[in-house]
C-alpha positions in Angstrom: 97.2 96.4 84.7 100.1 96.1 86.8 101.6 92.6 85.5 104.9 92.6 87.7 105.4 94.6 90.4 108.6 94.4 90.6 109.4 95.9 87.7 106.9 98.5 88.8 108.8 99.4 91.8 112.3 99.4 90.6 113.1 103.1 89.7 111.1 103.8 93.3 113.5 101.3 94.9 116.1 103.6 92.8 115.0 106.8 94.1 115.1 106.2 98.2 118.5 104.8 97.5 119.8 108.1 95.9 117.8 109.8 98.0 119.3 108.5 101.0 122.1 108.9 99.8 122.1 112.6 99.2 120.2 113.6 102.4 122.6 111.7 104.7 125.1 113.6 102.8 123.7 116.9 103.9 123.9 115.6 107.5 127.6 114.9 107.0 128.2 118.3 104.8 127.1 120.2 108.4 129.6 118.2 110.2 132.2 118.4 107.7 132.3 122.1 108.3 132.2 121.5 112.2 128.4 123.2 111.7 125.8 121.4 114.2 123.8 119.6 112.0 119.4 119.8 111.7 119.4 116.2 110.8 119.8 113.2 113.1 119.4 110.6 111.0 117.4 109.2 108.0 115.4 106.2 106.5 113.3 105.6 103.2 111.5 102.5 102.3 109.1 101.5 99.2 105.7 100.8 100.3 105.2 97.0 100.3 102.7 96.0 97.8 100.0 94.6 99.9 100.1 98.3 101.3 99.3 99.5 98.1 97.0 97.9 97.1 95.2 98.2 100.8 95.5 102.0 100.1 94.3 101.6 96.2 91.2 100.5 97.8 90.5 102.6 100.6 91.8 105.7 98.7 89.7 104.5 95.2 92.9 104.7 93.6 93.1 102.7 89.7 96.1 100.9 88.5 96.5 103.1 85.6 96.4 106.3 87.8 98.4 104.7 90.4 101.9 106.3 89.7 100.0 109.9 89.2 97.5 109.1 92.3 99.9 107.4 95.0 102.6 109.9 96.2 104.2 108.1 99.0 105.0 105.0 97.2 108.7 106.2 98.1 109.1 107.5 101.2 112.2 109.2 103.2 112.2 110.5 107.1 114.4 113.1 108.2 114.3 112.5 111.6 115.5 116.7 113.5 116.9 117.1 117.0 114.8 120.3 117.5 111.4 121.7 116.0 112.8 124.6 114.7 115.6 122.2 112.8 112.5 121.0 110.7 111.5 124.4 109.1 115.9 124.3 108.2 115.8 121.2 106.7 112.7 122.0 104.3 114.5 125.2 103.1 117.3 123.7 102.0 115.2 121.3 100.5 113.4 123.7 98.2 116.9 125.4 96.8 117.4 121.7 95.7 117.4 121.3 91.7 117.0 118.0 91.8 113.8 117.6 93.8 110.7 119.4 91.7 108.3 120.3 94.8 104.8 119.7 94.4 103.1 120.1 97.6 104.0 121.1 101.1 101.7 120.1 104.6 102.7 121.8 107.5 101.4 118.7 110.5 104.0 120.3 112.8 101.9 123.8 113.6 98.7 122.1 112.0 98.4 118.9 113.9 96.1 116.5 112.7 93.5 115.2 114.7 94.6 112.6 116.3 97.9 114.8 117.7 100.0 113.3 114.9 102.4 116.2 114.0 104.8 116.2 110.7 106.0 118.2 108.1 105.9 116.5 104.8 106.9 117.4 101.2 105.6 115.9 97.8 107.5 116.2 95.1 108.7 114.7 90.9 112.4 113.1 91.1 114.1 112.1 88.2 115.3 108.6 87.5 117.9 107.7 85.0 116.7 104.3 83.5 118.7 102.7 80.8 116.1 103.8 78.2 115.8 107.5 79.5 114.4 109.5 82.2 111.6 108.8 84.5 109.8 111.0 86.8 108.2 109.6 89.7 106.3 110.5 92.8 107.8 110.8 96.5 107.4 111.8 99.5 109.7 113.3 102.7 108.6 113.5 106.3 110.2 116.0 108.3 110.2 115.4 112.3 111.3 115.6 115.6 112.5 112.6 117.2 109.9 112.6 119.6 107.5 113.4 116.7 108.6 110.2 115.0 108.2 107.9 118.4 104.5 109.3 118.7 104.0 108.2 114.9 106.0 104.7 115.0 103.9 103.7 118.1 100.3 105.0 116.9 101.1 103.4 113.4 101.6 100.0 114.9 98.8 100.1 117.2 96.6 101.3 114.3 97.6 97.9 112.5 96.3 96.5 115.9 93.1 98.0 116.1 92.7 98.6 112.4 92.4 102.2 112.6 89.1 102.2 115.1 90.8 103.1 118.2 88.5 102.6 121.5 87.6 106.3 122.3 90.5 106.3 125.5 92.9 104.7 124.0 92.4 107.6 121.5 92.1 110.6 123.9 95.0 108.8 125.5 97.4 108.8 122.4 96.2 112.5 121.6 97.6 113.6 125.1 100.5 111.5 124.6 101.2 113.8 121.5 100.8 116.4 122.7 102.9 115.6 126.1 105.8 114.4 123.1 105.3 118.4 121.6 105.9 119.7 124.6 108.9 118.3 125.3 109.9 119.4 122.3 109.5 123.2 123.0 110.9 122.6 126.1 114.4 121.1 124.5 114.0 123.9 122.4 114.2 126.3 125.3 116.5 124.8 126.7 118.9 124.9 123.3 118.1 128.6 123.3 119.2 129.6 126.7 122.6 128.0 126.4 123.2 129.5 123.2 122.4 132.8 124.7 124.6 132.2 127.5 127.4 131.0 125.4 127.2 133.9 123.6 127.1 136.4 126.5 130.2 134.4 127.9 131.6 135.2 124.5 131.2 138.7 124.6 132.9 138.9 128.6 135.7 137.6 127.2 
């Protein structure tokens, strides 16, 4: 049994600090090197407690197994100007040594049902307590900015309705999804037609 949760939650509270830390710092590495950077911006947060144990419940999830069953107790967003900045951002995370990929779930091409679209990675980070190492379980979200609107609105209005959407509202958010998507490939057409005109400019000159 669990007997303080804060305790519990520290090295997770550890690891999104470091972690956004780190990611932010490949954000200003790009720009550093006046490169045009695949990440906007990006937040993390522990998952309060009454959320875990909400999702212990629903997901059948035991306090023992909790740290080996609950991934997303830490979670980061990396929140990409373009779609094709998200697929960027997940190979340079796998060359990482510090971040020990588990699993990968491609939401972007693979949308779930309800039109949410994400790319998220689950993976062991090590913590340096005072009495030694500890490996815990996190999660990163990859996204569009659009993509994230789309999720921040639906997750608030699923507190709302909790989770049984009326059957237009839920029509209505799919098609809202996938309205958000396809502004998405069309900023992405958009980026790739100046490029190719910059670069045709280049050559005239």
């Amino acid at each position: 049994m669990i007997k303080n949760w804060s305790d519990f939650l520290f090295p997770y509270e550890q690891a999104v600090a470091e972690l956004k830390v780190k990611l932010r710092g490949i954000r200003k590495e790009f720009i550093q090197f006046d490169k045009r950077s695949p990440i906007e911006f990006v937040t993390g947060r522990v998952k309060p407690v009454e959320s875990i144990k909400e999702k212990m419940n629903r997901r059948l999830v035991s306090e023992d197994r909790l740290s080996q069953d609950m991934e997303d107790i830490a979670g980061l967003r990396i929140m990409c100007p373009f779609v094709d900045d998200i697929y960027e951002v997940v190979d340079i995370l796998r060359k990482r040594s510090d971040l020990n990929i588990l699993e990968e779930r491609d939401y972007v091409n693979r949308e779930k049902a309800s039109g949410y679209r994400s790319y998220h990675i689950v993976f062991e980070y090590p913590i340096e307590m005072v009495d030694g190492e500890k490996k815990i379980l996190a999660e990163i979200q990859v996204r569009t900015l659009a993509m994230n609107f789309w999720a921040t609105v639906e997750h608030s209005l699923n507190y709302k309705y909790d989770g049984e959407f009326p059957e237009d509202l839920k029509r209505r958010l799919q098609q809202a999804a996938e309205t958000a998507f396809k502004l998405d490939e069309g900023m992405s057409e958009i980026r790739k037609e100046l490029i190719e005109t910059q670069e045709k400019n280049d050559k005239n000159q």
